[in-house]
C-alpha positions in Angstrom: 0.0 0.0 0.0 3.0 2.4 -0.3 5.1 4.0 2.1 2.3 5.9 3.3 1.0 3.1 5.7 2.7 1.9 8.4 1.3 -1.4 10.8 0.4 -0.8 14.1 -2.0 -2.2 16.7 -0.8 -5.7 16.3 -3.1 -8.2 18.5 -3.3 -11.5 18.8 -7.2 -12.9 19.1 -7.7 -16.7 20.1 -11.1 -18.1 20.5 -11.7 -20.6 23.5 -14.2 -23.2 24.1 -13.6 -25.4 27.5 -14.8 -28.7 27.0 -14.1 -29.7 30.7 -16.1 -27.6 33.2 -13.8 -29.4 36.1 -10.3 -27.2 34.2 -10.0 -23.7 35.2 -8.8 -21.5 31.7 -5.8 -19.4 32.5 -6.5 -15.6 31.9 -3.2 -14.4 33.3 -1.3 -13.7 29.8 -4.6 -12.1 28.2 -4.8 -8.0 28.1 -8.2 -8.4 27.7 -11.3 -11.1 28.0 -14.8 -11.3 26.8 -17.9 -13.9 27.2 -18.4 -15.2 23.6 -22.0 -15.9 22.9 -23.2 -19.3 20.7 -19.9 -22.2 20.3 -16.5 -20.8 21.3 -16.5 -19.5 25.1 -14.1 -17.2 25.8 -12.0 -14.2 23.6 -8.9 -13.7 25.0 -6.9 -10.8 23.6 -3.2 -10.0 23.4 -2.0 -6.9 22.3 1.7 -7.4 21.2 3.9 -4.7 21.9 8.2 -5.3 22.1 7.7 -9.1 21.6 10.9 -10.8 21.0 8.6 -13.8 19.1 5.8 -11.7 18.4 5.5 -13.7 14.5 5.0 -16.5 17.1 2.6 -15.2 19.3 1.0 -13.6 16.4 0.1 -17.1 14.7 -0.5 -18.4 18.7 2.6 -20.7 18.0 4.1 -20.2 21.5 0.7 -21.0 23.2 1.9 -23.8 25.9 -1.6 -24.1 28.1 -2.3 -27.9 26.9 -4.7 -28.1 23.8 -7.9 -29.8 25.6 -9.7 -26.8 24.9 -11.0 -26.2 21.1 -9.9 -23.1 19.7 -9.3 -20.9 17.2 -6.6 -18.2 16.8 -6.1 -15.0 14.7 -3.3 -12.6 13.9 -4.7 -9.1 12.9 -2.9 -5.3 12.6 -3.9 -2.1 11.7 -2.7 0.0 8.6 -2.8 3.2 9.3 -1.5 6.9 8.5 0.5 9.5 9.8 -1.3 11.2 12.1 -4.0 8.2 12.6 -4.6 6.4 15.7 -5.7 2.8 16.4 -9.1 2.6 18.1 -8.6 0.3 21.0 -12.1 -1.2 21.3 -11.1 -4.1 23.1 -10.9 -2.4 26.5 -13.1 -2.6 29.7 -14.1 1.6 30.5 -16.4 0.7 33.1 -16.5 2.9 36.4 -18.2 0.2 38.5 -15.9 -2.9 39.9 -18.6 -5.2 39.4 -20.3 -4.0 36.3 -19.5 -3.9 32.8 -19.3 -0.7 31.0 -22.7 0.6 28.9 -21.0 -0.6 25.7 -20.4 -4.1 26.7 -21.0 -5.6 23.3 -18.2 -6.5 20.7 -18.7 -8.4 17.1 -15.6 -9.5 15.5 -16.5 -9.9 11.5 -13.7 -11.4 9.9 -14.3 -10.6 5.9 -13.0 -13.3 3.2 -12.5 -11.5 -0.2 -14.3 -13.5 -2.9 -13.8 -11.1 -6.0 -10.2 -12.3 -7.2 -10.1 -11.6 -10.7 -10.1 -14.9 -12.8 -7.8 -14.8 -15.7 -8.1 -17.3 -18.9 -6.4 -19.9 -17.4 -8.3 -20.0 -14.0 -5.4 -18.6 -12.2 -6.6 -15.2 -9.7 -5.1 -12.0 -10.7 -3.6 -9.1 -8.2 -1.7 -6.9 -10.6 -3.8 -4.5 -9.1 -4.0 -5.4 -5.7 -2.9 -2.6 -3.8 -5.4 0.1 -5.2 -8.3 -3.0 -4.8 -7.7 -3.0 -1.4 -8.0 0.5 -0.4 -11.2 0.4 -2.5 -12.4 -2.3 -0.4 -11.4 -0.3 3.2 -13.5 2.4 1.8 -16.1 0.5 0.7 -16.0 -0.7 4.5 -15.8 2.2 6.2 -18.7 3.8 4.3 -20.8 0.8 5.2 -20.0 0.7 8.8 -21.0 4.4 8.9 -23.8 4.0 7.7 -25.6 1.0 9.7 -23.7 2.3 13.4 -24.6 5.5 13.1 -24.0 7.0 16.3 -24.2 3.7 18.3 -21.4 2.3 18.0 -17.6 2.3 17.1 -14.9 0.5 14.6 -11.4 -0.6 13.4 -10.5 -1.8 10.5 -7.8 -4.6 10.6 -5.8 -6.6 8.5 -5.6 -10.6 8.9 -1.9 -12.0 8.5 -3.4 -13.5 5.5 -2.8 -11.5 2.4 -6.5 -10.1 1.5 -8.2 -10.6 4.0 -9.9 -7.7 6.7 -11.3 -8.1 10.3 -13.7 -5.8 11.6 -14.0 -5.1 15.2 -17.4 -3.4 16.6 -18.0 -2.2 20.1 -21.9 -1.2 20.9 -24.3 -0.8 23.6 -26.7 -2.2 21.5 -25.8 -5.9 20.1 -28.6 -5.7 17.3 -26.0 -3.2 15.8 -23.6 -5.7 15.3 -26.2 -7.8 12.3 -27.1 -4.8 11.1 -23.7 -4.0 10.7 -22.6 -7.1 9.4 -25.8 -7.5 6.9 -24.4 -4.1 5.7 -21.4 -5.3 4.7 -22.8 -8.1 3.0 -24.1 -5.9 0.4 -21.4 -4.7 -0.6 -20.8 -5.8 -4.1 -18.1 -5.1 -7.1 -18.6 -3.7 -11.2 -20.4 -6.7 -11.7 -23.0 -6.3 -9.1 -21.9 -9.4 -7.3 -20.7 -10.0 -3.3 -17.4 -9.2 -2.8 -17.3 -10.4 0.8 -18.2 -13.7 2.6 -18.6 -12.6 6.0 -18.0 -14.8 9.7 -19.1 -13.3 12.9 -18.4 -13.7 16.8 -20.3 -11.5 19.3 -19.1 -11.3 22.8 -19.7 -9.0 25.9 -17.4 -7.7 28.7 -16.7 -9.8 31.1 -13.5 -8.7 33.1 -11.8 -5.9 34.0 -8.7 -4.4 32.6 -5.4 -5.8 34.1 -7.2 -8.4 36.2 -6.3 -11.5 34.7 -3.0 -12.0 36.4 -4.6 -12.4 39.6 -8.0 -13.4 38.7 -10.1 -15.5 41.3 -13.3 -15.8 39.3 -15.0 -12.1 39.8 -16.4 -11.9 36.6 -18.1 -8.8 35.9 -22.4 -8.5 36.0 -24.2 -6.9 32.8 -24.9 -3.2 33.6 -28.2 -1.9 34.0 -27.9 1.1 31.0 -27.1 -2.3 28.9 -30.4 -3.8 29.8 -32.7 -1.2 29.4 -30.8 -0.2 25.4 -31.9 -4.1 24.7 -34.8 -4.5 26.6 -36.5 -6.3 23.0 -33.5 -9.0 22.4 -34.0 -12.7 24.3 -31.1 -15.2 25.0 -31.7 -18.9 23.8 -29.7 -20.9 26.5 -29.1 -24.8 25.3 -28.0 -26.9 27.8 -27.4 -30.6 28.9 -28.9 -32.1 32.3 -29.1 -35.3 34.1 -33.0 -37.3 34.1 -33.6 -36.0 37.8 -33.3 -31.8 36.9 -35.3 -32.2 33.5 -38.4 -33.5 35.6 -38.2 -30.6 37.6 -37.7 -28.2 34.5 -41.1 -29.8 33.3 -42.3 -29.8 36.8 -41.7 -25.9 36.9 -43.5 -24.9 34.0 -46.4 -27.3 34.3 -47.3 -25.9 37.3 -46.6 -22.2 36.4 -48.9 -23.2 33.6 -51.5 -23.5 35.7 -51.3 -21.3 37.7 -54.4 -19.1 37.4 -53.8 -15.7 35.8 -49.7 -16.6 35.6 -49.4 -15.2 39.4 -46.2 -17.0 39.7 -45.4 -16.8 35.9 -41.9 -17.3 35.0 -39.6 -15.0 32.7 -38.9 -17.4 30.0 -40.2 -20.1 27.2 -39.1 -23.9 27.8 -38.6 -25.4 24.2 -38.3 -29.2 23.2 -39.0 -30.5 26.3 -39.6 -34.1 24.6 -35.6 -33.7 24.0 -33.0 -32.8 21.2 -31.3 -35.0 19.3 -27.6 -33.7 19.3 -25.2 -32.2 21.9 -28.3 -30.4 24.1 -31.6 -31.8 25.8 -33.4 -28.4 26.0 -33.9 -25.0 25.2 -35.0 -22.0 26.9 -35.8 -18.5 25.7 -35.3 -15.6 28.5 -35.6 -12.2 28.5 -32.4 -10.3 29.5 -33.5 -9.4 32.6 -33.2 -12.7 33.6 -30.1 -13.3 31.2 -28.5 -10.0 33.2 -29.0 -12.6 37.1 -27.5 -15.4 35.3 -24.8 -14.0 33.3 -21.5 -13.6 35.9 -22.7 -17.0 36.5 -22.1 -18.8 33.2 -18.6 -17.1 32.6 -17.9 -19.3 36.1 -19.3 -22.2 34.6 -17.5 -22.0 31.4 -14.2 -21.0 32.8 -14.2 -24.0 35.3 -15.1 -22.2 38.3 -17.2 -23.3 41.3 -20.6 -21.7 41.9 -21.1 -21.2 45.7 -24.2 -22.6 47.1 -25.0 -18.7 48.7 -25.1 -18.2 45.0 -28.3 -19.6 44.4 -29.8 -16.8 46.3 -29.3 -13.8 44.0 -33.2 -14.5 41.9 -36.1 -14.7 42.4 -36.8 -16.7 39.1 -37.3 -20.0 39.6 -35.6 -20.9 36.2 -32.6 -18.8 37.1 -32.6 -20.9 40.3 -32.2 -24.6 38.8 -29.5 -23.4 36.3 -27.5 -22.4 38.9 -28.1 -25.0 40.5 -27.7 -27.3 38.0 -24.5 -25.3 37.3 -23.4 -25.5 41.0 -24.1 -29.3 41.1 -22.8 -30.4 38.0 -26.1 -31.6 37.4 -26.2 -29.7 33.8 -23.2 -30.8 31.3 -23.4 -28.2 28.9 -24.4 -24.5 27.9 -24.8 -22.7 24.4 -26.1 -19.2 24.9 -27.3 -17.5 22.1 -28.8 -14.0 21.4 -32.3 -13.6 19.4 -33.8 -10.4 18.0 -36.5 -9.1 16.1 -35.8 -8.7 12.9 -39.4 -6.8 11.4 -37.4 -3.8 10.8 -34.8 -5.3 8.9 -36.7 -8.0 6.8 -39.1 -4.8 5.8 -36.0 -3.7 4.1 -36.0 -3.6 0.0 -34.9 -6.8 -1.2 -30.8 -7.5 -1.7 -29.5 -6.2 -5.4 -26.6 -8.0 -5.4 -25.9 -11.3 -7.3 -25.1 -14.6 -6.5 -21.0 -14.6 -6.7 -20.8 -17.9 -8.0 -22.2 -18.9 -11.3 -21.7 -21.1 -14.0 -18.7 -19.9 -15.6 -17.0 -18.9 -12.7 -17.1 -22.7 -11.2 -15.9 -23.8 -14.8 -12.8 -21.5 -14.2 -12.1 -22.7 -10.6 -12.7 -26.2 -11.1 -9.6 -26.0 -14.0 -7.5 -23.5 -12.2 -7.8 -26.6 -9.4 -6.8 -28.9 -12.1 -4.0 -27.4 -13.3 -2.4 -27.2 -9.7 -3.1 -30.4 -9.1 -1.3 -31.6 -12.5 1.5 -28.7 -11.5 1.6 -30.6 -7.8 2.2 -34.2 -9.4 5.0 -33.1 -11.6 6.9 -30.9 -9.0 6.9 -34.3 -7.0 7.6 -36.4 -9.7 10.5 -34.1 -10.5 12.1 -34.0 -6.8 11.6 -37.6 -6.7 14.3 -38.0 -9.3 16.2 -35.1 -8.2 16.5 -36.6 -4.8 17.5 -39.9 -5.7 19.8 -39.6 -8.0 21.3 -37.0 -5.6 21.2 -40.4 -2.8 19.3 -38.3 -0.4 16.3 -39.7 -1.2 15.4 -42.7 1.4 16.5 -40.2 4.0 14.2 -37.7 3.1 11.5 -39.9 3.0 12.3 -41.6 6.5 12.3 -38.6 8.3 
């Protein structure tokens, strides 16, 4: 991009999922940490700053906490221009000890270009790659803009793969984030079709700054200006259980059911009570009232922390109640929390005017541009093979 760009804000972003609620994750080497909604767990950010191995850390090499935990790890750094600054969107600004701060939400879009340029042999073009990409950050910016508003804030950031872009949002409202994202979907090229495939984590504060390295499990509760800016949005919680606390889930709302004008109604929807097929047994659908008693709760589940038993005590919903208990017990195996939200203003929208990006002669093109490399691939070996033996290195090669 010239000499006019120079990298900075270099982080390294790995996503977390725990599969053993009995193995505390370690927070200590993490700048920053947020609750990640739907499969992974956990973000935990490192900003890299005077790193000896920072290419290492960058890719996660160096990462020696063992590997039972799934996860998945990104590079990403900002280009940016004399006089610019890099937004740092990943902090905690909250006042309170205990709460997070009113903008607690934070998406992280990571955008895949799909519009390489296909010559007549299949192979993807970049003569012009420099001035593409800049019309791409523009494209972005303009986008983000747009669908934000005033009610949120972004950086732009380069992957450490050649073209590709990650977005990071930070909002007090997480309905933002899709419209955001559904934004930036419509972008499209010349040609009218999609120039981005788009993949998106939301998360939500759930720390303080700078206490990771001696974190005892104080994870922080969702502020009350956060509830009241998304009063309409519902959590769908999935979740595992032992036979003895699904009876008393169906207990529960069989007798709230009849319970004559709901006098004892509780906050949320119990779905699929006859069982799911698949890694959960039920779902619920709460409000975030109740999601704002339970959350500190699930970050202690999730990061292998005990629930104390005085715990228990901080609703008055019964729901709330037997997940924590459940939690507490180990009684309940597994959680997946997802976020729902209504989406009549957005479907009333006009309808999408970009085109499919794949079509007919497009797959022709990348189904022989795959050929040829494979072809290329089998005589490169073929080649080495003889280079290699006739050089009498080649049964060593092969044996290491």
């Amino acid at each position: 991009m010239g000499n006019e760009y120079h990298i900075d804000g270099i982080y390294n972003l790995t996503l977390v999922r725990n599969n053993s609620h009995v193995r505390k994750l370690n927070f200590k080497e993490d700048n920053y940490v947020f609750f990640m909604l739907d499969y992974f767990n956990f973000l935990r950010v490192k900003k890299l700053e005077d790193d000896k191995d920072g290419y290492k850390m960058l890719c996660g090499i160096d990462d020696r906490e063992d590997m039972a935990a799934a996860r998945k790890i990104m590079g990403i750094y900002a280009l940016v221009q004399e006089g610019e600054t890099v937004k740092d969107l990943f902090h905690c600004s909250s006042l309170n000890a205990k709460e997070t701060s009113d903008t607690p939400f934070l998406g992280v879009v990571q955008l895949n270009i799909i519009d390489g340029k296909l010559g007549n042999a299949g192979e993807i073009r970049f003569d012009e790659t420099e001035k593409r990409l800049l019309e791409y950050r523009e494209k972005i910016e303009d986008s983000l803009k747009e669908k934000l508003g005033e009610d949120g804030d972004f950086q732009i950031f380069q992957t450490i793969t050649s073209e590709d872009f990650c977005v990071v949002i930070r909002t007090s409202k997480v309905r933002k984030i899709y419209e955001a994202v559904t934004g930036l979907m419509e972008i499209k090229n010349k040609d009218r079709k999609r120039v981005f495939f788009t993949y998106t984590n939301v998360g939500i504060e759930c720390m303080q700054e700078k206490a990771a390295a001696d974190f005892a499990g104080n994870f922080l509760c969702l502020s009350e200006k956060a509830v009241q800016e998304n009063a309409e949005i519902q959590f769908e919680i999935r979740f595992r259980m032992e036979n003895s606390v699904l009876n008393e889930m169906k207990k529960m709302m069989e007798e709230n059911d009849g319970q004559e004008g709901g006098k004892v109604k509780v906050d949320c929807r119990i779905e699929g009570v006859k069982g799911m097929f698949g890694r959960y047994d039920l779902v619920a659908r709460i409000n975030i009232r109740e999601f704002q008693k339970i959350y500190p709760y699930l970050c202690r589940n999730k990061s292998g922390y005990s629930i104390e038993i005085s715990d228990s005590l901080v609703s008055d919903s019964l729901f709330v109640r037997k997940i924590m208990e459940g939690m507490r017990d180990g009684t309940i195996k597994a959680l997946n929390v997802r976020v729902l939200m209504d989406l009549k203003g957005i479907l009333g929208q006009e309808s999408s005017t970009v085109l499919p990006w794949l079509d007919r002669s497009k797959a022709e093109k990348i189904e022989q541009r795959s050929k040829n490399y494979s072809n290329n691939l089998r005589i490169f070996r073929k080649n080495m093979e003889t280079v290699l033996c006739s050089t009498g290195i080649g049964i060593l090669i092969y044996a290491v």
